[in-house]
Structures are given as C-alpha cells and as structure tokens.
N, C-alpha and C positions, 0 to 999 in steps of 0.2 A: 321720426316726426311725419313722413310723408307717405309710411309703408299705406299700403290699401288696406282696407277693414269689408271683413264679409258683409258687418252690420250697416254699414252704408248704402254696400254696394243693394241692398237686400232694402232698405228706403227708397233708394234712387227709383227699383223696379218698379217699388209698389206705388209711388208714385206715377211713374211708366203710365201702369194698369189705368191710373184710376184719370188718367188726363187722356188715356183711348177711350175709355167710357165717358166719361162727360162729352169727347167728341160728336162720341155718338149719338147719345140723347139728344144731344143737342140737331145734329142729322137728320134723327126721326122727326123732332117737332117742326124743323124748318120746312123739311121736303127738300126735295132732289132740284129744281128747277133753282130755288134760292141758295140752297148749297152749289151747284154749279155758277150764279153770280157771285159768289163768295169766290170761288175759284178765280172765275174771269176778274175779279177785284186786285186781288192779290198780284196776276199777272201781271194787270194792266198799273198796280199802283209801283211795282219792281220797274216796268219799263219808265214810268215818270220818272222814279229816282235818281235812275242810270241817265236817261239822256235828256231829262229835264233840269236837273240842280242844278248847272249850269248858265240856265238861261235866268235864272230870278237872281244872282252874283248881281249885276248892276242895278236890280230893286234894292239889295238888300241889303246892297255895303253900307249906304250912308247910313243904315238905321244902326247894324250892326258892329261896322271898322272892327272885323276880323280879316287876319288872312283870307285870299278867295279860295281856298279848295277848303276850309273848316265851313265859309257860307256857302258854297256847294253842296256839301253831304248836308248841310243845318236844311240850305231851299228844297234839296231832293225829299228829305225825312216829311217836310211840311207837305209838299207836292204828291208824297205818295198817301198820306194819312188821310187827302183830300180826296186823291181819285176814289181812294178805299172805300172810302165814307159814301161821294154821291153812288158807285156803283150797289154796292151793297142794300144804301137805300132805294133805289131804282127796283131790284129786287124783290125787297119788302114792298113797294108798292104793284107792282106786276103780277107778281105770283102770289096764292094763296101756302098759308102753312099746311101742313100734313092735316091735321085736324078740321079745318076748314074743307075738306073734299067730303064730296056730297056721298058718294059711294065709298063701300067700307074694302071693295077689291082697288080701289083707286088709290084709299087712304094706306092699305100695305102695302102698295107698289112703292108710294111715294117715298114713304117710312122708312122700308129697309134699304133704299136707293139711296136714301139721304143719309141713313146711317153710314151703310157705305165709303158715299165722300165723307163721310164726318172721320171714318175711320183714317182714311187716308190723312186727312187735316192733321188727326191728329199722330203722324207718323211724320209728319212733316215738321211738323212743330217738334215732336221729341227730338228728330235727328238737327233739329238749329240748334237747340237745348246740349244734347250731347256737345256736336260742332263747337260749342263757344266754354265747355267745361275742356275740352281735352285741350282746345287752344290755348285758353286765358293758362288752364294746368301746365302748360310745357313751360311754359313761361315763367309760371312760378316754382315751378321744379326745380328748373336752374335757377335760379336766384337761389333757394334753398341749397342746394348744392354745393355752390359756386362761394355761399358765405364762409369767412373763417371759420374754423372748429374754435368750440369755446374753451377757455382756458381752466380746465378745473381743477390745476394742481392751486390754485390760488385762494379754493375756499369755496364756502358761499358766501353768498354777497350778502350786502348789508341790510337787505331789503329781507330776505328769508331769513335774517339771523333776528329780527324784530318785526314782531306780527304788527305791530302800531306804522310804522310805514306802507303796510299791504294796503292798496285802494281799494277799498268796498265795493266800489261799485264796478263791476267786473267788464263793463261796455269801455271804460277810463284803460284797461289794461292792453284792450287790442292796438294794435301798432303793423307797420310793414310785413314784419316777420311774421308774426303769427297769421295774418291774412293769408301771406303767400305758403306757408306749410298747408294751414285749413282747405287751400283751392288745390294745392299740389297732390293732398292725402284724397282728395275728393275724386281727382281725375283717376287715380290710380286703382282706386275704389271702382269705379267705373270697369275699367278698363282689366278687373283681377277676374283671375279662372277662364272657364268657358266662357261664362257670359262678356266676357271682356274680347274672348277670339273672335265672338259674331260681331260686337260691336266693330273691333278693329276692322273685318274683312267685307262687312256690308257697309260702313264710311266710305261715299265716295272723295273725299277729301286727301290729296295725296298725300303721303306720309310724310315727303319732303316738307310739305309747305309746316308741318309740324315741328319737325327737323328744324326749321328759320327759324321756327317762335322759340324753340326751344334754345339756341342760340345767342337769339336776341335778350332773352332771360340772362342767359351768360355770362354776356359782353356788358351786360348793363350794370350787373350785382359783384363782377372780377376786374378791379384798375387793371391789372395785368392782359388781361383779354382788352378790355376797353383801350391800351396804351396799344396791341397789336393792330387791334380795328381802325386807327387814327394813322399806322405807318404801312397801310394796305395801298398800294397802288390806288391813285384816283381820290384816297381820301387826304392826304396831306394837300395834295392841290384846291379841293374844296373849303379846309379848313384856311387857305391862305386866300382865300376870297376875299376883296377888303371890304366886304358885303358882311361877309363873317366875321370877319375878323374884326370888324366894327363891334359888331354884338359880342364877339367874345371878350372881348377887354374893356367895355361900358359897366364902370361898376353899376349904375343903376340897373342894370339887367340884371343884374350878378344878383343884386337884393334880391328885387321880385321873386328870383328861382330860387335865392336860400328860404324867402318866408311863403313861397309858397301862392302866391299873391297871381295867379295864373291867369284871371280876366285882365289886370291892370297890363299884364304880360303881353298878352294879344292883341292889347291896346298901343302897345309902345309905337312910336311913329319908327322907328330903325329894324324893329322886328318885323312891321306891315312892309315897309320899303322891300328886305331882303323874300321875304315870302315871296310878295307879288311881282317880283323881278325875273323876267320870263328866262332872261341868257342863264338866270342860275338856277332856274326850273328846270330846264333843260339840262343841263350840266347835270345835277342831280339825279333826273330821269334817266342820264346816260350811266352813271355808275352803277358797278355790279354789284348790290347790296349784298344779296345773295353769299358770292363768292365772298366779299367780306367778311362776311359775318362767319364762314365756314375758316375763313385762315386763321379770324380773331377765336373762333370759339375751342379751338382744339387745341388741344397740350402740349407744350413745349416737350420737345424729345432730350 
C-alpha cells in the first residue's frame, strides 16, 4: 500500500518543472529590484513570526481563549502575512516592472535577474513542499506499519460481498487509513531511485528529526508502543500531574475527544488552565521527548 510508484514520482517532477518556470516568468515580469523585495519580505515576515507571535498572545486571548502557544503561532502567521504584504507592496510602488524600463539593454538585465531570483523562489518553495511530504510521510508510514495486519482467514467482508452497500460516492470512502497509506506511498515516491538519492542528500533537514516523526507515527497508531511511551522515565510523572490528571479522568473531555469536537476542546476552562500553567510548561519543556519516543518506538527483544 505504501511501496513508491515511478508514475508519481514522474508527476511530483513534472510538477517540480513547471512551478521553476512560472517562478520564472514570474521573475522576468517583476524585475530584479521587486524580486529582491519579495525576498527581503519573506525574511523580514519569518522574523515577525518567530519573535513577534508572542507579543500579540495578550491582544488575542480574549478574542480567541486558546491555549497561549496555539495564539502564538495563530499571532505570528497573522503578523507575518502582514509584514509580507506592506513589504512586497512597498515594492510594487518603488520599483518599476521589467516592462516598464525605458531601455531594451535595461529591460534584459532586469528580466533575467529577476528570473534568476524567481528561480531560486522557486527552489525554495519546492524544498518546503518536499520538507512537509517526507515529514507529514514518516509519519504516516508508521502508522501504516504499526496497524494490525488484516485478518483474511475470515473472508470478505460484508460490504464486498454486496455491491448495494458500496458508497457511490467515492469522497464518503476516504477515512485515516487510506489518507495515511496515500501520504505514506507519496513520500516514498518521492524519495524512490536516483532521484530520491539527490533529494535525500541535498535536504538539509536532519534525518534524525525524521527519525521523531517517524516515531511519533509509531507510538500514536501501537497501544503497545504508546503504553512504553507513558512508562518512559519523566512521562509517568507528567501523566500524575493533577493538572493532568484532571483532564484525564473529566469525562467531558473524554466526549469532546471521542467526537471530535476540537474547538469546544480548546475552549474547555481545565484544558486552558493546564496549557497555560508555566511550572508544567516547563516540566514538559524539560522532558526528553526525543529519547521517549525512541525507547517507545522500538521492538520489544
């Protein structure tokens, strides 16, 4: 279910191809000067995120009454979209496009400059794109993995033995599983033959931090793994928190998370309490998830 397919990986590229070239084009028309505020945008909107979300947490709680590190990353996303925006139009008003220079040795200087950055843009943009398929992929790999083998001494089921059960509408059919194989076959796709070797060895994304995801996959989709992860040094003490241990034995939490009901979730006054509770931020910050997850993820001898 999750092997790699050439015919993917042979999409993914051509895809590749054709989001360098619209970078491009897009390079040419802008010119070099507005392509380098596009750059300086990006920058400057990455530095908002990082050490600005933080400062709009006490704007944003009352609107919002989320945990403060969810309105953190929520203020930084907002804060970066903005810097993004006036720089970029700053830009636009500043500098003229490639088309608008008066001279035609001016206009190819600009042109292929700007294609340039645009080429880069768009190498940049691919390798997020990779980044978040091989990540989200490890992830759903193990989980794939990690599920029981299905039981087919038992038949087929009652749904393939009667075409009148089949749901038509084939969007009604997708569920966990088959998202997580879909994303799992995808990464590996990616990642198969040569082109998978260059990809691998020009990520600069350490392979360990894959290694976690993949892990975390794991421990999420194996009670066995998941019951190690919980008797891991540092986690049984967290779990006796009576912070936690509030939230774990509140059936009405217990609802929300079997139905699903995720905003009412991050609304609950016991969940905000234990979030924003710094002595068990800290605590938390202090455990080795890491090593956790590496004792949970690995096979009983």
């Amino acid at each position: 279910m999750t092997n790699g397919s050439p015919v993917w990986q042979t999409v993914f590229l051509s895809f590749a191809v054709v989001l360098l070239l619209l970078e491009m084009i897009r390079g040419w028309r802008l010119g070099i000067l507005r392509q380098l505020m596009r750059g300086a945008g990006i920058i400057a909107a990455y530095a908002a995120a990082w050490f600005g979300g933080g400062l709009l947490v006490p704007l944003l709680r009352p609107i919002l009454k989320w945990p403060d590190f969810i309105i953190s990353m929520i203020g930084g996303a907002v804060l970066a979209m903005i810097v993004y925006g006036v720089i970029a139009s700053l830009g636009s008003i500043l500098f003229k496009r490639t088309a608008q220079q008066s001279s035609g040795t001016v206009r190819l200087a600009y042109g292929l400059s700007g294609a340039l950055v645009g080429l880069c843009f768009g190498a940049f943009f691919l390798w997020l794109i990779l980044v978040g398929i091989r990540s989200i992929g490890s992830i759903a790999e193990a989980q794939v993995q990690a599920r029981p083998p299905v039981d087919v001494s038992r038949g087929p089921s009652a749904r393939s033995l009667n075409p009148r059960l089949e749901d038509p509408a084939p969007l009604r059919n997708l569920d966990a599983d088959s998202v997580a194989a879909f994303v799992a076959r995808l990464k590996n796709s990616v990642e198969l033959g040569t082109v998978g070797n260059v990809i691998k060895k020009t990520d600069v994304t350490p392979d360990s931090v894959y290694q976690t995801l993949h892990d975390v996959g794991t421990v999420a989709a194996n009670p066995e793994s998941a019951q190690r992860f919980l008797s891991f040094p540092g986690a049984v003490e967290l779990s006796q928190h009576p912070k936690i241990a509030a939230l774990r034995n509140d059936p009405e939490i217990a609802d929300l998370i079997s139905q699903g009901r995720i905003l009412e979730l991050l609304n609950h006054p016991r969940l905000l309490e234990a979030a924003n509770d710094p002595t068990l931020v800290e605590r938390v910050k202090a455990f080795d998830l890491k090593k956790a997850l590496e004792y949970a993820a690995k096979e009983k001898d």
